[in-house]
C-alpha positions as CSV (number, residue, x, y, z in Angstrom):
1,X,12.3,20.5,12.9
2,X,15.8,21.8,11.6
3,X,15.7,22.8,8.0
4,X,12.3,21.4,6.0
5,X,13.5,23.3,3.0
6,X,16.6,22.2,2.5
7,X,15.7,18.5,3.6
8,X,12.7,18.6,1.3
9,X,14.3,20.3,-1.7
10,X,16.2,16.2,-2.5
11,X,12.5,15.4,-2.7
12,X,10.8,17.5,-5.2
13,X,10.7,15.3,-8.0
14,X,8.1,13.5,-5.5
15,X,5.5,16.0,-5.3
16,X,3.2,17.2,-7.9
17,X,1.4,20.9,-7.7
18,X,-1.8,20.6,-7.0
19,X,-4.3,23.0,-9.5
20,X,-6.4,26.2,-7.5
21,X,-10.0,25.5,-8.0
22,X,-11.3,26.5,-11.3
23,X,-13.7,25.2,-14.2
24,X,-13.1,21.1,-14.3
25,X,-10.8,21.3,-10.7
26,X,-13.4,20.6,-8.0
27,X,-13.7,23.4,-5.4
28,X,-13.3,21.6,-2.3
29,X,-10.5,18.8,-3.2
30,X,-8.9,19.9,-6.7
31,X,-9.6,16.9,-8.3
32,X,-11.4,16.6,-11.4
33,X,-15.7,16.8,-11.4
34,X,-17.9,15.4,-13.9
35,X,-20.0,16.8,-16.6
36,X,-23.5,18.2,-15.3
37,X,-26.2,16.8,-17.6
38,X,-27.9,19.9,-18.1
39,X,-24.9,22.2,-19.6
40,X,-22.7,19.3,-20.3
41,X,-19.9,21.8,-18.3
42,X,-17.9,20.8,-15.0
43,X,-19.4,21.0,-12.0
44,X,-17.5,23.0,-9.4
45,X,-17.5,20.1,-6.8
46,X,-16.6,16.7,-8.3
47,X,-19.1,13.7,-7.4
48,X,-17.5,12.3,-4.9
49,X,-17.5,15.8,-2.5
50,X,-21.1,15.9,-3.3
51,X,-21.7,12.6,-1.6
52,X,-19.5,12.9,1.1
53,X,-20.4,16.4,2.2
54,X,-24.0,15.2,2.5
55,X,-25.9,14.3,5.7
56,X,-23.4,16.2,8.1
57,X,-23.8,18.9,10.5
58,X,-21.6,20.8,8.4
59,X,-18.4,20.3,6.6
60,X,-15.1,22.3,5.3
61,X,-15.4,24.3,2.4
62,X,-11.5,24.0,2.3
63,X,-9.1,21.0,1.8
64,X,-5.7,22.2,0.9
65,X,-3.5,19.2,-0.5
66,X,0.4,19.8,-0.5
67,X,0.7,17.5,-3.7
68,X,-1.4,15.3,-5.9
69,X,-0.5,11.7,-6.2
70,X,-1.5,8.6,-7.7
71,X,-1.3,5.1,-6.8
72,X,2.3,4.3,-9.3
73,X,4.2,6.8,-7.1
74,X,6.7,7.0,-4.6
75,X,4.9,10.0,-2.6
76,X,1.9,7.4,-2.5
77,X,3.9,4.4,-1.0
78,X,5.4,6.8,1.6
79,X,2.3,8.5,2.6
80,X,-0.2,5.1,2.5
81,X,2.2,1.9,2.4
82,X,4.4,3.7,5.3
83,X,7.4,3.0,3.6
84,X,10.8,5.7,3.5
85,X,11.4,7.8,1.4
86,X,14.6,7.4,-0.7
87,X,16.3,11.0,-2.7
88,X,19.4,12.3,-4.0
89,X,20.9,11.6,-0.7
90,X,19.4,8.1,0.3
91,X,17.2,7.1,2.4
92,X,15.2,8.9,4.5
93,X,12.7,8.1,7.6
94,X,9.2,8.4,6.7
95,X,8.5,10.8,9.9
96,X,11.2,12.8,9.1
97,X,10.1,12.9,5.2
98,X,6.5,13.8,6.0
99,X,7.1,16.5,9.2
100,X,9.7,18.4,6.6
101,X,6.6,18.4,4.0
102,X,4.1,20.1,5.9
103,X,7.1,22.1,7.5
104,X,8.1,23.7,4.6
105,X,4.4,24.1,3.3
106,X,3.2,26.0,6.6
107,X,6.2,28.0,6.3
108,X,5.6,29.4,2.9
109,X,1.9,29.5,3.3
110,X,0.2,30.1,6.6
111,X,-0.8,33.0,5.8
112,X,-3.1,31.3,2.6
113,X,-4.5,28.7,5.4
114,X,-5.2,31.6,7.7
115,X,-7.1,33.6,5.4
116,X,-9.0,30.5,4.8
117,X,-10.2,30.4,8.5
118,X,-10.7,34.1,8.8
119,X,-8.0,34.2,11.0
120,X,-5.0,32.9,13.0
121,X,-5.5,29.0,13.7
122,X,-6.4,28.6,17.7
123,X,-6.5,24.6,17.6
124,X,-4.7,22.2,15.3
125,X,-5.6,18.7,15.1
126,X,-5.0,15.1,13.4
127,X,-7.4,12.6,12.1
128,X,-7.1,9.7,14.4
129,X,-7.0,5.7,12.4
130,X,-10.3,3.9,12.9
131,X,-8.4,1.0,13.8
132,X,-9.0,-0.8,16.8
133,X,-6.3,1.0,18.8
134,X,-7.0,2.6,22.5
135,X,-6.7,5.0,23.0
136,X,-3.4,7.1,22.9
137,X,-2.2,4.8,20.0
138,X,-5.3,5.3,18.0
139,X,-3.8,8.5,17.0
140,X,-1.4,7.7,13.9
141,X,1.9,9.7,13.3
142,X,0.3,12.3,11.5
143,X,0.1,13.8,15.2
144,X,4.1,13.1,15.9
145,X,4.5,14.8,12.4
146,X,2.7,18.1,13.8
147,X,4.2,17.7,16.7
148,X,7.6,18.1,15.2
149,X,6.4,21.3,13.2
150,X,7.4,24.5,15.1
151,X,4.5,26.4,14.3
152,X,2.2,24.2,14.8
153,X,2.9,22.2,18.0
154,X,2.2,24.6,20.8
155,X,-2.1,24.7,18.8
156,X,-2.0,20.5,19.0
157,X,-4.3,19.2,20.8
158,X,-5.3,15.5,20.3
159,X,-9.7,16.0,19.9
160,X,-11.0,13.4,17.7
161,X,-11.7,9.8,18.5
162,X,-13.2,7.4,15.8
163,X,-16.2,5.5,16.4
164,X,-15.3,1.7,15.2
165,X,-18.1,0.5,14.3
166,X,-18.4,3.2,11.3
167,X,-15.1,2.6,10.1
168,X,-16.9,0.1,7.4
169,X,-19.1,3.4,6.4
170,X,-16.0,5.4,6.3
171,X,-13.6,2.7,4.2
172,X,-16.8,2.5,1.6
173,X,-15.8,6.3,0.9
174,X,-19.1,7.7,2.6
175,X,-18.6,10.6,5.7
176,X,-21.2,10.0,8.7
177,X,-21.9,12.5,11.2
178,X,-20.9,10.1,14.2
179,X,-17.8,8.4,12.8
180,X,-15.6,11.0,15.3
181,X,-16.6,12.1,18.8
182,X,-14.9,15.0,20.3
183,X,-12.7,14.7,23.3
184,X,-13.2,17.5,25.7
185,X,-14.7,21.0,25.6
186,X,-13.6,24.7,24.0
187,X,-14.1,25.0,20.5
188,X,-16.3,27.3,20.6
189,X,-15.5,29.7,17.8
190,X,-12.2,27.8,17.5
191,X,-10.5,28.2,13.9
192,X,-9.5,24.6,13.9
193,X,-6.5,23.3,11.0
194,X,-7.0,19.9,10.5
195,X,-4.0,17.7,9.4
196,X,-4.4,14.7,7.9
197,X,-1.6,12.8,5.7
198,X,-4.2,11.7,2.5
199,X,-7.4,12.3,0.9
200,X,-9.0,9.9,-1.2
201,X,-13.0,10.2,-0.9
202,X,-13.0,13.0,1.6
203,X,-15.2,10.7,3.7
204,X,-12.6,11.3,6.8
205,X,-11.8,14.8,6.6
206,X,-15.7,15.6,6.4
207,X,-16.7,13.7,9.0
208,X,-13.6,15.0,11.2
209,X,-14.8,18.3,10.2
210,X,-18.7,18.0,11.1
211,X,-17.9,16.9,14.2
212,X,-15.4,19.7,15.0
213,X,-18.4,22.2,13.6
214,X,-21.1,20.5,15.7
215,X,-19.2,21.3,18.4
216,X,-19.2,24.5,18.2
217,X,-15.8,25.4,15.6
218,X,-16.1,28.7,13.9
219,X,-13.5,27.4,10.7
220,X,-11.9,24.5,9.6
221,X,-9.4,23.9,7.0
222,X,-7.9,20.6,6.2
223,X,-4.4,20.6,5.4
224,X,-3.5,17.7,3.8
225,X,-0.4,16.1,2.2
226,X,-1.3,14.5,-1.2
227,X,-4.4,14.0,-2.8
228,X,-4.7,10.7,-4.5
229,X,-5.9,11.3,-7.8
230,X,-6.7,9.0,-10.8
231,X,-5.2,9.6,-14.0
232,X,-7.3,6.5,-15.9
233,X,-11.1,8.7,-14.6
234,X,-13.8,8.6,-17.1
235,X,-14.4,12.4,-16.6
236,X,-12.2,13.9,-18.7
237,X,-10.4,16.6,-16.3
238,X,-8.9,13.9,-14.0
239,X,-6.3,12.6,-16.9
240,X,-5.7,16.7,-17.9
241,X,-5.6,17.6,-13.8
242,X,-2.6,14.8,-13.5
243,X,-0.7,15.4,-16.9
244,X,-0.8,19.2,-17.0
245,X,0.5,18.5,-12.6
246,X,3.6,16.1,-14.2
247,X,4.3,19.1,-16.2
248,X,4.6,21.5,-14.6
249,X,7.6,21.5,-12.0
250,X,6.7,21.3,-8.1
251,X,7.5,24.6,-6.1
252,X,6.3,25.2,-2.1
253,X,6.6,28.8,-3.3
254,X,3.2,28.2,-5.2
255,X,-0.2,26.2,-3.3
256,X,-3.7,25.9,-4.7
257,X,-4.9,28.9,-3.1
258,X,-2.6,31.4,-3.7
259,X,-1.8,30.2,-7.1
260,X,-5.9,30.9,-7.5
261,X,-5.3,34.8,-6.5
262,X,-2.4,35.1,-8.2
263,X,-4.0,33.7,-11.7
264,X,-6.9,36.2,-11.1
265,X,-4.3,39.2,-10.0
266,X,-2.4,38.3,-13.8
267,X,-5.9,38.9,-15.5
268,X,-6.9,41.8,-13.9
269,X,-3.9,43.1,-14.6
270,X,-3.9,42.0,-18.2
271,X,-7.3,43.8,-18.8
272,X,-6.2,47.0,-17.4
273,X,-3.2,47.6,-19.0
């Protein structure tokens, strides 16, 4: 598209930054774990990776959210109600909002996704809706939203399809190894970016992902737009994860990952000086 960063910069009271992994910021989706009962200290996935990354043929180490949300925001009416989104200028399409967010993202850090993978990305792809929709339209706009980002366009390629009848398994926050089937061959090896526009449970992206690895991916990284988060959690990080984000002012200069080397460059630097 034309300029993400100056569309997106009417919208950054929107996002939220989104923590690097750490003690009480799960690994995988940077929300907040619970306690293990042996040390009474965080674990470094929260519960609800543990159950979704089980029973796969593998799964993605790596979900990279653009912003954290939670369910009394605007970002989360955009992203989930499909609703515009309205800045300093007005309103604003919903495609347009979204394809300027992960824009503006890749821009300033493809080369934290890439490192990620191991590499350059060869394939990029979306998470299809598990609604009954055949076939082409099965795809939501989260493929017309990478199809409008430069960078990413010319790696689309349109490989998931969900299976239906697991859709129930999938909406009760639980991944299943056949809840995608892959469309076509060549992935062998393939460092695959997966794009998806939100991540509650994880039970998507990791069954997306298993069924990418089964057939034969080398890397995948999810990129998503916001992670829903929820303040109100009985572990005690999620409310500290969402107040200490709604602090701290949004930039696209900073993401979870670098923001994780940086923090460890600072120390290092701190103990050698």
């Amino acid at each position: 598209m034309g300029d993400a960063e100056a569309f997106t910069r009417e919208f950054l009271p929107l996002y939220r930054p989104v923590p690097p992994a750490q003690p009480g910021v799960c690994r995988i989706c940077h929300s907040g774990p619970n306690n293990a009962d042996d040390t009474g200290g965080p674990w470094d996935t929260c519960a609800s990776c543990k159950r979704t990354t089980k029973n796969l043929y593998g799964h993605t180490k790596h979900v990279v959210p653009i912003s954290l949300t939670a369910k009394d925001t605007q970002l989360y009416d955009v992203v989930v109600y499909k609703r515009d989104a309205f800045g300093s200028a007005g309103r604003r399409k919903r495609s347009d909002f979204l394809t300027a967010t992960v824009t503006h993202f890749y821009q300033r850090h493809a080369d934290c996704l890439q490192g990620l993978a191991g590499g350059p990305f060869t394939l990029v792809t979306t998470i299809p809706s598990t609604r009954d929709e055949r076939p082409l339209e099965a795809f939501h706009t989260m493929w017309q939203v990478v199809g409008g980002v430069d960078a990413l366009a010319r790696l689309h390629r349109p490989l998931l399809e969900a299976d239906d009848k697991l859709a129930p398994v999938l909406a009760d926050r639980w991944s299943h190894r056949d809840a995608f089937r892959i469309r076509g061959d060549g992935l062998a090896g393939a460092r695959v970016l997966l794009v998806d526009d939100l991540f509650v449970s994880g039970a998507h992206v990791q069954s997306a992902a298993s069924a990418l690895i089964e057939k034969g991916a080398g890397a995948v990284v999810a990129l998503v737009i916001a992670r829903v988060i929820n303040p109100e959690s009985k572990d005690p990080y999620s409310a500290r994860i969402w107040q200490e984000s709604r602090d701290r002012p949004f930039s696209f200069d900073r993401c979870c990952v670098c923001a994780k080397r940086d923090d460890f460059l600072g120390r290092v630097a701190a103990t050698t000086a």
